[in-house]
ZALOMI-513543 format. One record per residue (C-alpha): residue number from 1; x, y, z. Coordinates in nm, 3 decimals. Example, Ala and Ser with C-alpha at 12.3 -4.5 7.8 and 13.67 -1.06 7.14 Angstrom:
<nodes>
NODE   sedo         x         y         z
NODE      1     1.230    -0.450     0.780
NODE      2     1.367    -0.106     0.714
</nodes>
This chain:
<nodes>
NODE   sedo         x         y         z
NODE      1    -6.136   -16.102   -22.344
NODE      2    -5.851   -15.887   -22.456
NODE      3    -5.662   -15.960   -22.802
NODE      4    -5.285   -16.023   -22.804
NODE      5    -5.265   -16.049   -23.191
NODE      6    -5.254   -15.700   -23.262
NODE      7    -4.994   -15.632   -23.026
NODE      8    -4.762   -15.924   -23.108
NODE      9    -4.529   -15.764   -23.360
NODE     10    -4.485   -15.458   -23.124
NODE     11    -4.404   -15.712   -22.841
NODE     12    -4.176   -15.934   -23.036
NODE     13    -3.972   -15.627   -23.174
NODE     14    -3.963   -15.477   -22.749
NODE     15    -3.844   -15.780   -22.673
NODE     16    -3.586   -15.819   -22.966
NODE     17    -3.454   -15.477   -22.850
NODE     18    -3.425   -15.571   -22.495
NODE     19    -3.199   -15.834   -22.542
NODE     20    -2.966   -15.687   -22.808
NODE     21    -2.936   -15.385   -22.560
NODE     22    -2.902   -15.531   -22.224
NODE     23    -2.599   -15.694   -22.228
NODE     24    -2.434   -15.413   -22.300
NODE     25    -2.576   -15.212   -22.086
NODE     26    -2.559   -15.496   -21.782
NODE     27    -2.163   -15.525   -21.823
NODE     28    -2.116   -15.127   -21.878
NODE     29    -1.950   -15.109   -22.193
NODE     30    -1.997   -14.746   -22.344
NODE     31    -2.105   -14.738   -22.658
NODE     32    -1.874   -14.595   -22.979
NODE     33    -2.140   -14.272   -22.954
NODE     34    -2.001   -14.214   -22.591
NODE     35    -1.624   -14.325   -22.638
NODE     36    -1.656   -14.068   -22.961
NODE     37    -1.734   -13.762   -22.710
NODE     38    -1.471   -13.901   -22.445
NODE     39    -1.180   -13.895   -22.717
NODE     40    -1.263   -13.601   -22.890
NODE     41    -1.072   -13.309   -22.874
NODE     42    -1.248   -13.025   -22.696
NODE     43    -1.233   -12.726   -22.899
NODE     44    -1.105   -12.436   -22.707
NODE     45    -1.406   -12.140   -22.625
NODE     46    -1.375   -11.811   -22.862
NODE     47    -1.127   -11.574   -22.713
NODE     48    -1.290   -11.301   -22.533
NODE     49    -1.322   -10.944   -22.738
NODE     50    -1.209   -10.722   -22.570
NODE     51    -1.427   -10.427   -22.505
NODE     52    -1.429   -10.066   -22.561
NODE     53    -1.171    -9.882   -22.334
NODE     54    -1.300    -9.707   -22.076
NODE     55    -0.982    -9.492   -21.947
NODE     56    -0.765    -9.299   -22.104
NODE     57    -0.347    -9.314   -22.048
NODE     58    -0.362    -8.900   -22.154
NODE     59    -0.311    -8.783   -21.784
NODE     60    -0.089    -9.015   -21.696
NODE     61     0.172    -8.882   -21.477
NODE     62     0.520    -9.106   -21.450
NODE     63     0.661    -9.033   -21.073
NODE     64     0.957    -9.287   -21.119
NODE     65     1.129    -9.456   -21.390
NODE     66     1.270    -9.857   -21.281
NODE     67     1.624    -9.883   -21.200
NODE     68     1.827   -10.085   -21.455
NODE     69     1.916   -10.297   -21.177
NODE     70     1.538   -10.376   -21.094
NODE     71     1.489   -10.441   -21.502
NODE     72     1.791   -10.673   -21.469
NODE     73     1.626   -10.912   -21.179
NODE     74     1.495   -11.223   -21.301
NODE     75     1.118   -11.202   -21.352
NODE     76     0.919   -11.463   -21.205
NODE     77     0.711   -11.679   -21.483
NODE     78     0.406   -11.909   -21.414
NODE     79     0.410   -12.190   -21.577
NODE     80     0.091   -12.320   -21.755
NODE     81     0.005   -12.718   -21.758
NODE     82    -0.102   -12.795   -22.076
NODE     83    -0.475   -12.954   -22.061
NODE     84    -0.497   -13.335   -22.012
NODE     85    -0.538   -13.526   -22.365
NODE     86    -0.889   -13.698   -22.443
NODE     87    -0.855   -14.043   -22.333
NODE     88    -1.077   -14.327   -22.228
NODE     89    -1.000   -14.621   -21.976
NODE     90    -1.124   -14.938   -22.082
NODE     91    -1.164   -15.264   -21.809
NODE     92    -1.062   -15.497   -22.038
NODE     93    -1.048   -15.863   -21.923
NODE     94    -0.740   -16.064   -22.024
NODE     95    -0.662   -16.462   -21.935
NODE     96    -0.461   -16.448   -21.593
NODE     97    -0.092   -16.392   -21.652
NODE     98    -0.189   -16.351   -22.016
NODE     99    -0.199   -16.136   -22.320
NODE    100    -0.505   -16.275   -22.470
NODE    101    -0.799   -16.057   -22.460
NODE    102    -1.123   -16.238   -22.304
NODE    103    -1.435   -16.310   -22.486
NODE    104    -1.637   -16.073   -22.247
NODE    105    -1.443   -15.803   -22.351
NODE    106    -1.472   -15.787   -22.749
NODE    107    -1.776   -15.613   -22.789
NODE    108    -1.558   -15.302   -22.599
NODE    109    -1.299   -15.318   -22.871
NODE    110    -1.537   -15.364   -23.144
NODE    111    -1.710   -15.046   -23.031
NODE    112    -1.368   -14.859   -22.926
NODE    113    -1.267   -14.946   -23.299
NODE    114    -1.614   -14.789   -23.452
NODE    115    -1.547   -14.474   -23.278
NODE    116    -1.168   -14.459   -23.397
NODE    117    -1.277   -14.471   -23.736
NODE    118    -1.577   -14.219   -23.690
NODE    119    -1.543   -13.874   -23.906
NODE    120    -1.490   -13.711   -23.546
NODE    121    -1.169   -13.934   -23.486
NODE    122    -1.034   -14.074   -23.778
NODE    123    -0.728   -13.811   -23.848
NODE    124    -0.592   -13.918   -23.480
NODE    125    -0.357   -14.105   -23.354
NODE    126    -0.393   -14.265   -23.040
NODE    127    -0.170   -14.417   -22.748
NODE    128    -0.267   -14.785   -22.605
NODE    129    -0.170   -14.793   -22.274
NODE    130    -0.179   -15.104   -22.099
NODE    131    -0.173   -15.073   -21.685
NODE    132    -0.139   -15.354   -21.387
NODE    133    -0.151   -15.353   -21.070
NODE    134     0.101   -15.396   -20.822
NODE    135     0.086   -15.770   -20.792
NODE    136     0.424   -15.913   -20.882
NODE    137     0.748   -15.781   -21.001
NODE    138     0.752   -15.419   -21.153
NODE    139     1.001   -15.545   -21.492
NODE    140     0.742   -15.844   -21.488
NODE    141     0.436   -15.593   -21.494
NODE    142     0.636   -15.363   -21.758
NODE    143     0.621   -15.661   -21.966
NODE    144     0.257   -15.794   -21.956
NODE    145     0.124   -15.437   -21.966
NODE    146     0.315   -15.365   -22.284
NODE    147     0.199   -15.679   -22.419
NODE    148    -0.181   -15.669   -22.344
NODE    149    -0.135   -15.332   -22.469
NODE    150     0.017   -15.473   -22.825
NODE    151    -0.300   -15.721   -22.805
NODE    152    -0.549   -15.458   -22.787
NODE    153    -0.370   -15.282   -23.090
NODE    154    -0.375   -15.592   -23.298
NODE    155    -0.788   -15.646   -23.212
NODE    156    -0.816   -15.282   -23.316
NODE    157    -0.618   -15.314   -23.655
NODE    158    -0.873   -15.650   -23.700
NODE    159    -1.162   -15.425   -23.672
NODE    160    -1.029   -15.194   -23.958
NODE    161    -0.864   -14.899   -23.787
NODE    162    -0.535   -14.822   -23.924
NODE    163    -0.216   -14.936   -23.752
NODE    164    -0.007   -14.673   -23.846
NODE    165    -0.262   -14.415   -23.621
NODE    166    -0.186   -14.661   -23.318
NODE    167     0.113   -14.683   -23.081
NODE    168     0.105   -14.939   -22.818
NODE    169     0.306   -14.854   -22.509
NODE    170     0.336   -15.073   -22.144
NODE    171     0.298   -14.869   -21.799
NODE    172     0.305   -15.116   -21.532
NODE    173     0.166   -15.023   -21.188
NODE    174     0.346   -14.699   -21.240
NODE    175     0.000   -14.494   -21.298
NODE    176    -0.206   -14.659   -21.071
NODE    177    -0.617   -14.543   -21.142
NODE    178    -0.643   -14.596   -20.787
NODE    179    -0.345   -14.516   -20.586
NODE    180    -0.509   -14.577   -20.216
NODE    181    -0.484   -14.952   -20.324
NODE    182    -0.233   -15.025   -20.580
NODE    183    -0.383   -15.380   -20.610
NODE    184    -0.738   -15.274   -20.687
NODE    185    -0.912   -15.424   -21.008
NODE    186    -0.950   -15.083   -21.153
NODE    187    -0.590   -15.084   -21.206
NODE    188    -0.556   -15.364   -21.409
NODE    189    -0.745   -15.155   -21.761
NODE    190    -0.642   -15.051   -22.068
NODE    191    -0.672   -14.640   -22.144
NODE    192    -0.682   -14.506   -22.496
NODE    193    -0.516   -14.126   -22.544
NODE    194    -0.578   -13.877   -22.778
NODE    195    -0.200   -13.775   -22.910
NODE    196    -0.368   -13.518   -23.126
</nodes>
């Protein structure tokens, strides 16, 4: 007959561990490790070196200077997007019609606010942008967005991160996540951006 005893403190703490760890990981909430590396800003790869030159300008042989009127043309310019800022989007759950943040969704703030006030983020200021869908009337959506938005800032202040380092800002359905259905759940979230 095999004996449980020695094995019951290693089952009791597996078992601990499983159930401090799988709700999180059943409702999908990223943890304040991952939102860290989602926020942070990317630092830019080490400009190339340039080589050793291989030719030499010392038989170069000038056929034809430019006109002044070709020097006077305007010059064509691309223009280079800057790169997208960090940012996260967050489903957060809210009371229909309502600014109050749901139970369900605290643990996401409370590890959103760890990561804002992790080494890695805690000279940044951030943007809390509260989307909606397209349900209802765009000044109405303006409205609820920006104050979900102002909710989410005051559960982040509660959990220690400075105010000052957050701005709270309303978008409506005007950025839809997903634009091939402007009423899709998806759109109804919360995204956190990097101003830095």
């Amino acid at each position: 007959m095999f004996n449980f005893t020695a094995f019951k403190p290693a089952l009791a703490l597996a078992a601990c561990s499983f159930f401090l760890t799988a709700p999180s990981a059943a409702q999908g909430i990223p943890s304040a490790a991952e939102m860290i590396e989602q926020l942070k800003v990317q630092s830019a790869p080490p400009a190339a070196t340039p080589g050793p030159r291989t030719r030499s300008l010392r038989n170069l042989i000038i056929e034809s200077a430019p006109s002044p009127v070709a020097a006077a043309e305007p010059v064509a310019t691309v223009a280079i997007a800057p790169a997208p800022r960090p940012s996260l989007s967050l489903l957060i759950q809210f009371d229909f019609n309502s600014a109050h943040v749901k139970p369900e969704s605290q643990q996401a703030l409370v590890n959103l606010a760890q990561a804002l006030k992790s080494p890695e983020l805690n000279e940044a200021r951030f943007a809390v942008e509260g989307h909606t869908d397209s349900r209802g009337r765009a000044d109405y959506n303006l409205k609820l967005s920006q104050q979900r938005a102002d909710a989410v800032r005051i559960v982040l202040a509660h959990n220690g991160v400075v105010e000052s380092r957050l701005s709270a800002v309303g978008k409506g359905s005007t950025e839809p996540a997903n634009a091939a259905d402007p009423q899709a759940a998806e759109n109804r979230r919360v995204r956190i951006v990097n101003l830095n």
